[in-house]
Wavefront OBJ file of the C-alpha trace (Angstrom):
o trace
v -5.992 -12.342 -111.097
v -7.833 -14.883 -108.740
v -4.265 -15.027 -106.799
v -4.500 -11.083 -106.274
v -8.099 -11.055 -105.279
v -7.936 -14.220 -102.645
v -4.497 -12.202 -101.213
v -6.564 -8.981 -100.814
v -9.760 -10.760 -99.352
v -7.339 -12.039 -96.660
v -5.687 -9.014 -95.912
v -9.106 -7.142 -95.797
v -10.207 -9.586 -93.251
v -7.543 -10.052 -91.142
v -7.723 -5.657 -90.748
v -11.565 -6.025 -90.213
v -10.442 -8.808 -87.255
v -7.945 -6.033 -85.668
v -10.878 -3.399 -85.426
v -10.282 -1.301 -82.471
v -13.434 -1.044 -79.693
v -14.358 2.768 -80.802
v -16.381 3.287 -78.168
v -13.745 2.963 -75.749
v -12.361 6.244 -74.050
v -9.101 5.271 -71.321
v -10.252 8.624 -69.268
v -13.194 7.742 -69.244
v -12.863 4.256 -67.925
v -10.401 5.359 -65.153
v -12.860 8.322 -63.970
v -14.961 5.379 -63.884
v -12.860 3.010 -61.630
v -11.920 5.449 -59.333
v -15.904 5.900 -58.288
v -16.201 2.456 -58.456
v -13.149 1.788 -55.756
v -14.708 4.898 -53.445
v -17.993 3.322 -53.371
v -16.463 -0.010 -52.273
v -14.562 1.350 -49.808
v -17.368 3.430 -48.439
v -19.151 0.422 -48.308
v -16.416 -1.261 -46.715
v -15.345 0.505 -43.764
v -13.166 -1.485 -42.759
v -10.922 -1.496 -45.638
v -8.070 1.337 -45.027
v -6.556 1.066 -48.265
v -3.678 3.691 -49.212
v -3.362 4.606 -53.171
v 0.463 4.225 -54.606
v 1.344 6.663 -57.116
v 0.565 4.254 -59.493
v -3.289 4.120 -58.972
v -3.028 0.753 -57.283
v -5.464 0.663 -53.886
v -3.239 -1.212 -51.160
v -3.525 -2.479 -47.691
v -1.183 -4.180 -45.357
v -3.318 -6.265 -43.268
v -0.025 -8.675 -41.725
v 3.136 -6.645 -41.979
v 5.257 -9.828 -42.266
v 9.356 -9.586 -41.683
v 12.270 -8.818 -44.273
v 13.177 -7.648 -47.491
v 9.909 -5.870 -49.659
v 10.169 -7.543 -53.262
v 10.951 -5.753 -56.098
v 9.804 -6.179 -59.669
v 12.152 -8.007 -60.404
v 11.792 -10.992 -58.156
v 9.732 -13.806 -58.408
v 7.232 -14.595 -55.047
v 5.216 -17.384 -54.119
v 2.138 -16.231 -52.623
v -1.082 -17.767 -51.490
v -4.047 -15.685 -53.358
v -7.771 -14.968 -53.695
v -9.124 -12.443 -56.444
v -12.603 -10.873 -56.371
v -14.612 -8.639 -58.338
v -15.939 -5.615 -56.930
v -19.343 -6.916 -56.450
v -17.380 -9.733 -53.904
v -17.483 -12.723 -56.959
v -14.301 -14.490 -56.587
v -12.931 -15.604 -60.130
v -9.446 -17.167 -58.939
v -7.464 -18.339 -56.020
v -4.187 -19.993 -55.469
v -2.226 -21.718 -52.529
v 1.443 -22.020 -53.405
v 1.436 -20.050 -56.602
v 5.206 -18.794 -58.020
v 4.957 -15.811 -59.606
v 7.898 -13.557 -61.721
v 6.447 -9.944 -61.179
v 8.904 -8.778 -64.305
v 6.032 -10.813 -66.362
v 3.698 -13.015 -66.712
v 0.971 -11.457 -64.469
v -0.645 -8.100 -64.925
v 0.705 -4.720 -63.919
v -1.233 -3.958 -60.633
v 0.625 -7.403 -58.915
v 3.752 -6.025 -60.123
v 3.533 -3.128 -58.985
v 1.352 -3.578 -55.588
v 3.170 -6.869 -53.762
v 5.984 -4.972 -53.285
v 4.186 -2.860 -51.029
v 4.283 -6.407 -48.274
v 6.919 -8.641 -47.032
v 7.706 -12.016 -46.829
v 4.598 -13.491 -43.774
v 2.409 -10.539 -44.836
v -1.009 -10.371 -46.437
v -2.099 -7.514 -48.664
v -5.293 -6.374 -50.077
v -4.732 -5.011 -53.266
v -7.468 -3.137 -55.147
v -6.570 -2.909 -58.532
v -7.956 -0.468 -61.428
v -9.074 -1.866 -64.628
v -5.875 -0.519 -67.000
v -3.418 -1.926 -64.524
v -5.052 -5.678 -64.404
v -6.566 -6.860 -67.909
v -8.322 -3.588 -69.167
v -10.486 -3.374 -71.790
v -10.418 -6.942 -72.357
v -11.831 -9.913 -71.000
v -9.438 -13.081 -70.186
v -12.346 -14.980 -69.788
v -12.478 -17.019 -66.161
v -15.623 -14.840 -64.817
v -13.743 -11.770 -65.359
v -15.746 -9.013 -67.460
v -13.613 -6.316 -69.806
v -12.683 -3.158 -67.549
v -12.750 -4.905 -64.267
v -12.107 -3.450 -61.075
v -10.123 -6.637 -59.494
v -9.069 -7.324 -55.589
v -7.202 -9.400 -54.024
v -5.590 -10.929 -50.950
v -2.342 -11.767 -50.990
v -0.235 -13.603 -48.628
v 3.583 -13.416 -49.418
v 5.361 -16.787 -48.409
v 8.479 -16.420 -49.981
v 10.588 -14.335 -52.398
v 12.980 -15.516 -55.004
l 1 2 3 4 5 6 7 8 9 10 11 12 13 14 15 16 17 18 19 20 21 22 23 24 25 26 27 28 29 30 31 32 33 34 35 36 37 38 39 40 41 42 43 44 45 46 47 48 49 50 51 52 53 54 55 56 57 58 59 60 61 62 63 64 65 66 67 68 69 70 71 72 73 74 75 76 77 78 79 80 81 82 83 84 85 86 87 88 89 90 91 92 93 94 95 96 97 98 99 100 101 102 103 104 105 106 107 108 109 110 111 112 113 114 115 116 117 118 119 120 121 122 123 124 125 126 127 128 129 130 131 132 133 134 135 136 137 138 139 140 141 142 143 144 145 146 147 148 149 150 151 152 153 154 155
């Protein structure tokens, strides 16, 4: 009987552990990013960033040469990533990365808007970057993120 009990005080916990955030609403956050991105571009006039049909914020800022990458290759790019509020929370020089995985959607689906010699400015809602989760590194659940990119080669 002790067996049974200890199994079901396990299983109870480890549910408990999986509780959803009910306060969460996905519309809600993404009516919220989108007035979040206006206000920094209207505070930044010099941004001219273009939204993809994805949601993802983009500008070209060096068109660079060549081939775009797809989402399937894998690019080495030299990087900078900033909260809204102008924080940065990560940077790279060199950095290899496989855009089918291993970083979040908005990459994946905004670098291939440049070309190899080019620099982007991504602006990146919440839901396509770590969403309503925190991966730690200075970077707060539901965070708008942006970043510069510059694309040095593609694999």
């Amino acid at each position: 009987m002790k067996k049974y009990i200890l199994i079901l005080t396990l299983l109870i916990s480890v549910f408990a552990s999986c509780k959803k955030d009910d306060n969460f609403n996905a519309d809600t956050q993404a009516a919220k990013d989108e007035a979040d991105i206006q206000a920094y571009l209207k505070a930044n006039p010099s941004i001219n960033a273009t939204k993809d049909a994805n949601g993802v914020y983009y500008q070209v800022i060096t068109a660079g040469t060549g081939a775009n990458p797809t989402g399937a290759n894998t690019v080495t790019v030299n990087y900078t990533g900033k909260l809204l509020n102008g924080s940065q929370f990560d940077a790279g020089t060199g950095f290899s990365a496989n855009l089918a995985g291993g970083v979040i959607k908005g990459w994946t689906l905004g670098i291939p808007h440049g070309k190899v010699g080019g620099r982007l400015l991504l602006i990146i809602p919440s839901v396509l970057a770590y969403g309503n989760t925190s991966p730690g590194a200075g970077i707060p659940k539901n965070s708008v993120l942006v970043f510069t990119i510059d694309i040095l080669g593609i694999k």
